[in-house]
PyMOL CGO cylinders between C-alpha atoms (Angstrom):
from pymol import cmd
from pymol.cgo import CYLINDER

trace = [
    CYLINDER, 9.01, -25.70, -13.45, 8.84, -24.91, -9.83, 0.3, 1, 1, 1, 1, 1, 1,
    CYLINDER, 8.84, -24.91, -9.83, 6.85, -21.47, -10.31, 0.3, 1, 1, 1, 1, 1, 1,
    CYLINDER, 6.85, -21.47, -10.31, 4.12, -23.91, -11.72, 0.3, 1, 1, 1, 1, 1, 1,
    CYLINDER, 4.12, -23.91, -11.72, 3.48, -25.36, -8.54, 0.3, 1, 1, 1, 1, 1, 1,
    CYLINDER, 3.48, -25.36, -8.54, 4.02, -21.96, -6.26, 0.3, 1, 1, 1, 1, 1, 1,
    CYLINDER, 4.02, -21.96, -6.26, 0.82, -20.41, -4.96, 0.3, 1, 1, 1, 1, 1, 1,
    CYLINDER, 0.82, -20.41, -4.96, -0.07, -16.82, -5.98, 0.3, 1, 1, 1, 1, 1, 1,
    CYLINDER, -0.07, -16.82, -5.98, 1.58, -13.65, -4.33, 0.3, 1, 1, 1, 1, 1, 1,
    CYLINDER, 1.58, -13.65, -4.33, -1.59, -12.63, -3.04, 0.3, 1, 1, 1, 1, 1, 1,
    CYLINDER, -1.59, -12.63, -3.04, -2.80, -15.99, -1.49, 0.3, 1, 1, 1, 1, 1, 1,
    CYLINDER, -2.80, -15.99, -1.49, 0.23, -15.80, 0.26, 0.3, 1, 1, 1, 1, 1, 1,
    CYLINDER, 0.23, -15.80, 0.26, 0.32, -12.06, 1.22, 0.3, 1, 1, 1, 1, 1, 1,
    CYLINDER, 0.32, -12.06, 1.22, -3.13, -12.64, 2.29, 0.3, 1, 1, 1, 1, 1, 1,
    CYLINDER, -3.13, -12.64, 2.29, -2.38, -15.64, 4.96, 0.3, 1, 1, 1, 1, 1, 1,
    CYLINDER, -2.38, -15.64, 4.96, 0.38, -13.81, 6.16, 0.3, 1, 1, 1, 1, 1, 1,
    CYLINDER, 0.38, -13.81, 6.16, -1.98, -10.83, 7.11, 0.3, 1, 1, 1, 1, 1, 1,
    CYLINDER, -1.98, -10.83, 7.11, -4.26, -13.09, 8.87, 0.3, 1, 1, 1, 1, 1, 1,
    CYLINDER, -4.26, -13.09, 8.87, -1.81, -14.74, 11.16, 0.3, 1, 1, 1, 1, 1, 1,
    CYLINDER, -1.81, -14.74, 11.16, -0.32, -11.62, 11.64, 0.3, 1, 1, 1, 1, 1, 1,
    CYLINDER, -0.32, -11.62, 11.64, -3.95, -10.22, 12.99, 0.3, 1, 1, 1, 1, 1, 1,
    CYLINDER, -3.95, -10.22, 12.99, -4.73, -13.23, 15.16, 0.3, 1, 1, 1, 1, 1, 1,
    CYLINDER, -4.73, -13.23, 15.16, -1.12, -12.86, 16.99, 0.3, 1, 1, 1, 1, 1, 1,
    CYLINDER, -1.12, -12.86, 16.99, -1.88, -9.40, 17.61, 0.3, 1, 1, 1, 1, 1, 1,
    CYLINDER, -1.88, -9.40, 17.61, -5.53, -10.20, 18.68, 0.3, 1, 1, 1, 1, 1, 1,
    CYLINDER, -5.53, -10.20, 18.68, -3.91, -13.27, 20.96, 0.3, 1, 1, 1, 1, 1, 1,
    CYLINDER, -3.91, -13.27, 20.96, -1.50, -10.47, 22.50, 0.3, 1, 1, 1, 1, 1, 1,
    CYLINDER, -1.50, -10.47, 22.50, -4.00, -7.28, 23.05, 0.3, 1, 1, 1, 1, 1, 1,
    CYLINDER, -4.00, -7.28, 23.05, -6.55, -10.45, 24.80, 0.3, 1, 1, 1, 1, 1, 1,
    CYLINDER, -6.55, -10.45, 24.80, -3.78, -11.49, 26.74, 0.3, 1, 1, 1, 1, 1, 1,
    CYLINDER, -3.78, -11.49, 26.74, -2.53, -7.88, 27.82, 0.3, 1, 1, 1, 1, 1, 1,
    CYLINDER, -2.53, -7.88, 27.82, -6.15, -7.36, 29.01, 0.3, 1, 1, 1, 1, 1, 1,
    CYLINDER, -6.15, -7.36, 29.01, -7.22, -9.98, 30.77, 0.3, 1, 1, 1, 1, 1, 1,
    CYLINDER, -7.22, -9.98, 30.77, -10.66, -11.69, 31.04, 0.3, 1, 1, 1, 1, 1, 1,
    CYLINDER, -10.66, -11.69, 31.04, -13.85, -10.22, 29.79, 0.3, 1, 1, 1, 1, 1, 1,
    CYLINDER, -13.85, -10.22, 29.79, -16.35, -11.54, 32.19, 0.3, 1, 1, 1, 1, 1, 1,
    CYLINDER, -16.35, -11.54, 32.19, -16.62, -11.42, 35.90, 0.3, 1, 1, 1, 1, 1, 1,
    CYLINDER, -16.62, -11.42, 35.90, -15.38, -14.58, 37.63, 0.3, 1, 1, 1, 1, 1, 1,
    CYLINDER, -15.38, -14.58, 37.63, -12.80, -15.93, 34.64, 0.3, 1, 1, 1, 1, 1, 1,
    CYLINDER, -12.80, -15.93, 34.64, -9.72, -17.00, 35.41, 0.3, 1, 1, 1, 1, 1, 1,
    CYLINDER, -9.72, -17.00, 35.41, -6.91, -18.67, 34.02, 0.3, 1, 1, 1, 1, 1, 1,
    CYLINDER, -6.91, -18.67, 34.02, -7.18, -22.11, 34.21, 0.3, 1, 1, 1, 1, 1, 1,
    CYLINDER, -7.18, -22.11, 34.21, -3.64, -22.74, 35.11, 0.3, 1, 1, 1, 1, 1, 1,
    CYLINDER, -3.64, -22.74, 35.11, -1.62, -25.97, 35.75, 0.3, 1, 1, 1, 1, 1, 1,
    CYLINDER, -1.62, -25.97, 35.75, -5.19, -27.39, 37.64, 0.3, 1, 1, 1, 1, 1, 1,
    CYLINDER, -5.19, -27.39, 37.64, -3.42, -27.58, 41.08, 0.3, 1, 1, 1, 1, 1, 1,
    CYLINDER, -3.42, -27.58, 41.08, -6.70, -27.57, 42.57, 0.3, 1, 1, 1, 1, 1, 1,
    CYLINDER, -6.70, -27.57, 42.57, -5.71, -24.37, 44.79, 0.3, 1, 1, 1, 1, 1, 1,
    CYLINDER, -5.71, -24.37, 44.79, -8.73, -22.00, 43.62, 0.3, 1, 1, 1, 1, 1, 1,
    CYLINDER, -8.73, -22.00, 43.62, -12.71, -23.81, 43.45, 0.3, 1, 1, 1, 1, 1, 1,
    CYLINDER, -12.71, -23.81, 43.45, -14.12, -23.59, 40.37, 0.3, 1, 1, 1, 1, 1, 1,
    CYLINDER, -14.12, -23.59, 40.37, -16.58, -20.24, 39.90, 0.3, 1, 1, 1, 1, 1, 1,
    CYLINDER, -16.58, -20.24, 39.90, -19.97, -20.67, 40.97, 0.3, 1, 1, 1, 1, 1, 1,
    CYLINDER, -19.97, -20.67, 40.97, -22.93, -20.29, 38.43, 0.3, 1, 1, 1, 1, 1, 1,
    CYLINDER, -22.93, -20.29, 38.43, -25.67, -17.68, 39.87, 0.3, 1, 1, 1, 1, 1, 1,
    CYLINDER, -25.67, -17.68, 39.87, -29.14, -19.14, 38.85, 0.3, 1, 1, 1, 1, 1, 1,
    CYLINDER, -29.14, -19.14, 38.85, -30.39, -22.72, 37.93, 0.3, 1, 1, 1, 1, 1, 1,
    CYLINDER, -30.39, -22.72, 37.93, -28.52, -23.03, 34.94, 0.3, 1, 1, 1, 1, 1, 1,
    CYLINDER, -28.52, -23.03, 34.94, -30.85, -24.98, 32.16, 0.3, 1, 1, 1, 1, 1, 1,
    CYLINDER, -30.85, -24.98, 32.16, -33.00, -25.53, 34.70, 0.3, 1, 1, 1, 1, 1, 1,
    CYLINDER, -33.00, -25.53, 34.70, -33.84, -21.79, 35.54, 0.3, 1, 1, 1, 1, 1, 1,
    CYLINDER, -33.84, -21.79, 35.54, -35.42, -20.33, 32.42, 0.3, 1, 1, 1, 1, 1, 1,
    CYLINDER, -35.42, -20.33, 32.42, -36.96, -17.55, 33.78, 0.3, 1, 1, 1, 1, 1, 1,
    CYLINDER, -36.96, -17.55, 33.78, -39.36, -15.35, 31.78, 0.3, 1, 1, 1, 1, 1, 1,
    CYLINDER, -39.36, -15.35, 31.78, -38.97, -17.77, 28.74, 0.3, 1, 1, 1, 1, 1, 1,
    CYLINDER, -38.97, -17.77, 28.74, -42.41, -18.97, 28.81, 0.3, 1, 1, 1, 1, 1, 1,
    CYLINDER, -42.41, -18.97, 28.81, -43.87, -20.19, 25.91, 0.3, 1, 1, 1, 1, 1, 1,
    CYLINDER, -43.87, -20.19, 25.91, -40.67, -22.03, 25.11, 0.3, 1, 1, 1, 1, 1, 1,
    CYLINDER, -40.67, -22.03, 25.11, -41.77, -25.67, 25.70, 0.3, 1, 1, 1, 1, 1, 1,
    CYLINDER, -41.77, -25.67, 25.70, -42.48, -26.63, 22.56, 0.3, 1, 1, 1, 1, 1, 1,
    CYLINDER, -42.48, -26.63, 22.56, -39.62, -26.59, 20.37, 0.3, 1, 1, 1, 1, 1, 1,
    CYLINDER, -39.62, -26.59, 20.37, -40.94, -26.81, 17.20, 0.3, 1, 1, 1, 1, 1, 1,
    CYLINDER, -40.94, -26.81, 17.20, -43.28, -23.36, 15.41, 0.3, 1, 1, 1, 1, 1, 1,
    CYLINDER, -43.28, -23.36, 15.41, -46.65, -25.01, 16.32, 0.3, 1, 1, 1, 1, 1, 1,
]
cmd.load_cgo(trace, "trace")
């Protein structure tokens, strides 16, 4: 009666291969560091490095995105 209620080889076999490719993922990101310029770990939040600066305006700064006001296909 308990093999009624056990889930399929494969459903299993299959979760087991995706844990087992995010670890790896998790481990190859964390032997490499960040991926863009000015990331860094955020740490305990001690406070002893500012946080990184944005170049440009942000939301604000939309440059060369004219046309763009509308927001609806009108």
């Amino acid at each position: 009666m308990s093999r009624r209620f056990a889930p399929p080889p494969a459903l299993c076999g299959f979760l087991l291969l995706l844990a087992l490719i995010f670890w790896v993922s998790y481990e190859i990101g964390g032997a490499v560091g960040p991926v863009a310029p000015g990331m860094r770990h955020s740490g305990t939040g001690s406070g002893d490095s500012p946080a990184p600066q944005r170049e440009g305006g942000g939301m604000r700064d939309m440059g060369g995105m004219g046309g763009m006001h509308g927001g609806g296909g009108r």
